[in-house]
C-alpha positions in Angstrom: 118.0 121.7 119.1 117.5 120.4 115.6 118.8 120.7 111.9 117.3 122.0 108.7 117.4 120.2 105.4 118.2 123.2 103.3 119.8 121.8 100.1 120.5 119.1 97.9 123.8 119.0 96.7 125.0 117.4 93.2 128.5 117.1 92.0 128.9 117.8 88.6 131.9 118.5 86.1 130.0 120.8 84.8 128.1 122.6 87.7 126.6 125.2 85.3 125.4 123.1 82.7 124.0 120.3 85.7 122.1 123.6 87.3 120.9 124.4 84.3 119.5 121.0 83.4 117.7 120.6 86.9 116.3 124.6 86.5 114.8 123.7 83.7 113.6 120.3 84.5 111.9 121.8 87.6 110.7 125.0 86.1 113.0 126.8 88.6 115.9 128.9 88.4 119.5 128.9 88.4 121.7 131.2 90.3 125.3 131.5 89.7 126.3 134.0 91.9 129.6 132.2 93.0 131.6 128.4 92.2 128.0 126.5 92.4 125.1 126.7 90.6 122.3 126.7 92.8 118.7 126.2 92.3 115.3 127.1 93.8 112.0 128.3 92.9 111.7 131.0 90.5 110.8 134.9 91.9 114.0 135.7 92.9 116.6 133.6 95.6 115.7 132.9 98.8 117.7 131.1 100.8 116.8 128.8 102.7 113.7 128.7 101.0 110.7 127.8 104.3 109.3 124.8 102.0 111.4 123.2 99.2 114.8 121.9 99.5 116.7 123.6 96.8 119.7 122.4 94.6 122.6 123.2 94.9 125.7 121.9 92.0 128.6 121.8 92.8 131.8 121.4 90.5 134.1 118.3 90.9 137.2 117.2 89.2 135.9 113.4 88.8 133.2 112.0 87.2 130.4 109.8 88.4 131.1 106.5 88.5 128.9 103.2 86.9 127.8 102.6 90.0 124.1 103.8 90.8 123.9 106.1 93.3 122.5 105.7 96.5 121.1 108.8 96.3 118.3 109.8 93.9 115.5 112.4 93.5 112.1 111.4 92.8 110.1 114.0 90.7 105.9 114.0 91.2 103.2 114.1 88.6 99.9 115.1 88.4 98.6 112.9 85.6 99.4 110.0 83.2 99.6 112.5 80.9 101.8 114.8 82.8 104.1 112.0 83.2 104.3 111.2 79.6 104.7 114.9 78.9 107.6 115.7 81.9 109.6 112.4 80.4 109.6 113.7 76.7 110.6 117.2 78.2 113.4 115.8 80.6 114.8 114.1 77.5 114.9 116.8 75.2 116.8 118.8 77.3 119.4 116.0 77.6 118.2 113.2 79.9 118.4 109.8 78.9 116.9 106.4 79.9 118.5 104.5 83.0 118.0 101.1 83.8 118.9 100.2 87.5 117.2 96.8 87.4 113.7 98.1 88.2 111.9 96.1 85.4 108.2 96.7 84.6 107.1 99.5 86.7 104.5 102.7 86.2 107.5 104.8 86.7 110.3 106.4 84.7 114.3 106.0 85.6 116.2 108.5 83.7 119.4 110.0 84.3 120.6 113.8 83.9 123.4 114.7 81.5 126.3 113.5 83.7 124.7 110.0 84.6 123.1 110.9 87.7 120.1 108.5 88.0 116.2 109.9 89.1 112.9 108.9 88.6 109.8 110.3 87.0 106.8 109.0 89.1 103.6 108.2 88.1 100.3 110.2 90.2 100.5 109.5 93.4 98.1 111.2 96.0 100.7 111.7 98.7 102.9 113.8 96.4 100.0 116.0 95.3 101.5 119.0 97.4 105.4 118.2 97.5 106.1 120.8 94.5 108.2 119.0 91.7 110.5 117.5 93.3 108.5 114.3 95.5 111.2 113.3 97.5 115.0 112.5 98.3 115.2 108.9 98.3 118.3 106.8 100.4 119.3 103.7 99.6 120.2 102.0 103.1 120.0 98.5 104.7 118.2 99.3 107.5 115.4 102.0 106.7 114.2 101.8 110.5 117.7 102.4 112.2 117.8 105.4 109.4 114.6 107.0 110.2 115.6 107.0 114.2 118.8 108.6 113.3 117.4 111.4 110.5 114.4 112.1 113.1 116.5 112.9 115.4 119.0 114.8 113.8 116.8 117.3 111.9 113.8 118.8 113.2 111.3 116.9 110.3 108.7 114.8 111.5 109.1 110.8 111.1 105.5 109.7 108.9 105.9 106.2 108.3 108.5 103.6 109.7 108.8 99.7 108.1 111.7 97.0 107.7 111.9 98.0 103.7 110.8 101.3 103.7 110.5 104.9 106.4 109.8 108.5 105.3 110.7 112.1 107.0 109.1 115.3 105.8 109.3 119.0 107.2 106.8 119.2 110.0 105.0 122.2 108.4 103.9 120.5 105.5 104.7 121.0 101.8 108.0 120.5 100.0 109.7 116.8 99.4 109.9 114.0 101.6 112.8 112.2 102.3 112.8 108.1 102.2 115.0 105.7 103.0 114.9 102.3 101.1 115.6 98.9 102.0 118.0 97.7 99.1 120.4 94.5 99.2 123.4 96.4 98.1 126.0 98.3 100.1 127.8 101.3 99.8 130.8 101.0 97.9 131.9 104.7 96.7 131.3 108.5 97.6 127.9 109.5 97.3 127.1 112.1 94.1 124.1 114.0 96.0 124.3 114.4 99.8 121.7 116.7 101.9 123.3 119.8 103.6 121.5 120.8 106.8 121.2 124.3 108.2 121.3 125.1 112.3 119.1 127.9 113.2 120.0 130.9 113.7 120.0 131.0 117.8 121.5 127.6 117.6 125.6 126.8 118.4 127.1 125.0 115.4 129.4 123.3 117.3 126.9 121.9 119.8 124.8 120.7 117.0 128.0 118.8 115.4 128.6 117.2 118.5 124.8 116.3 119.2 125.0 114.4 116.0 127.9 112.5 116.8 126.4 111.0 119.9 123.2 109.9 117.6 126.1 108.2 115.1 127.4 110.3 112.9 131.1 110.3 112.1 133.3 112.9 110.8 134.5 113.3 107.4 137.8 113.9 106.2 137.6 114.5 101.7 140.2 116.8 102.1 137.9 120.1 102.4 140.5 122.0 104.6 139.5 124.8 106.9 135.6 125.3 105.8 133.0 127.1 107.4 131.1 123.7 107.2 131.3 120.0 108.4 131.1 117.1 107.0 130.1 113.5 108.5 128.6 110.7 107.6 125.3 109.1 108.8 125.1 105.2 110.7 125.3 104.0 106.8 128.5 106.2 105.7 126.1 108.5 103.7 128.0 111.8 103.4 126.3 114.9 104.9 127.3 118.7 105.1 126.4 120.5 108.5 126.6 124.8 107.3 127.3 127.6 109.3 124.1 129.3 110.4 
């Protein structure tokens, strides 16, 4: 038994305006079928798309704090003169510079219209078939003890494991990876993007819940009532959303 990554999920004040932002930043599309926004590669929905994980916004009554997330996506590029053209883009349809402490580096922090913080990478040959989003990067303090517990849980295939740094990506290839990052801070308020994971369809939900419990996850109480989903939180107290299949 295992979990898929399906979805990204963002809160937002303004979900619409958030979905449209990332649509256009990615060259997807926005659906709006229902509260969230969600988006995904353009040609019509699909859901859950078999390579990319998709975005889904989600409307919220509070704003994001000044706190950086711990949670960021990482956009790839095929040139230096992609990058410099995706940066002007992203901030003409609203981003604006973010500076996390990151200095002088060949990549770009900006953050969307409601402060959520990402960066525009510069060409990197392991990105070269993720699509545009590269990856969902974690901050955590212990990337190894992370990479055990996320390779476990979902059915992506562990590709590189170190004390500052570990990486997961689907194990048929193509679509983001996601990396966990050593960092010396801790988690100090609710995270403004989680991942939502998907059983499969012959799988039990509630057997899958209570597989991830006995890898470490805890359950989640933000006052969600009686939900088709569940949330928990990894080893680190990241928030995560298990779906109904």
């Amino acid at each position: 038994m295992a979990l898929r990554p399906v979805m990204v999920n963002v809160k937002a004040l303004d979900a619409a305006a958030v979905g449209r932002f990332w649509a256009e930043a990615l060259g997807w599309t926005a659906y709006s079928a229902g509260v969230t926004t969600y988006v995904g590669p353009p040609g019509g929905l699909v859901w859950p798309d078999p390579v990319v994980l998709g975005i889904d916004v989600v409307p919220v009554p509070e704003p994001k704090t000044a706190v950086k997330n711990r949670v960021h996506l990482d956009l790839a590029t095929t040139s230096v003169a992609h990058q410099t053209e995706l940066v002007a883009r992203l901030k003409s349809l609203g981003a604006t510079p973010a500076d996390v402490g990151q200095g002088d580096v060949p990549w770009t922090v900006l953050a969307d219209p409601e402060g959520n913080e990402f960066c525009v990478l510069e060409p990197r040959e392991i990105y070269r078939d993720t699509g545009p989003v590269a990856a969902v990067v974690v901050d955590c303090t212990d990337p190894r003890a992370m990479a055990r517990f996320w390779g476990e849980a979902t059915d992506w295939t562990v590709h590189e494991v170190a004390d500052d740094h570990a990486s997961l990506r689907s194990a048929k290839g193509g679509g983001p990876y996601l990396e966990f990052l050593r960092t010396p801070d801790t988690k100090t308020v609710p995270d403004r993007l989680h991942l939502d994971l998907l059983p499969y369809p012959d799988d039990d939900k509630a057997a899958e819940v209570n597989r991830l419990r006995t890898l470490g996850a805890s359950d989640l109480d933000i006052g969600q009532g009686d939900v088709a989903w569940t949330c928990l939180t990894d080893p680190e107290n990241h928030e995560f959303c298990v779906l109904a299949p």
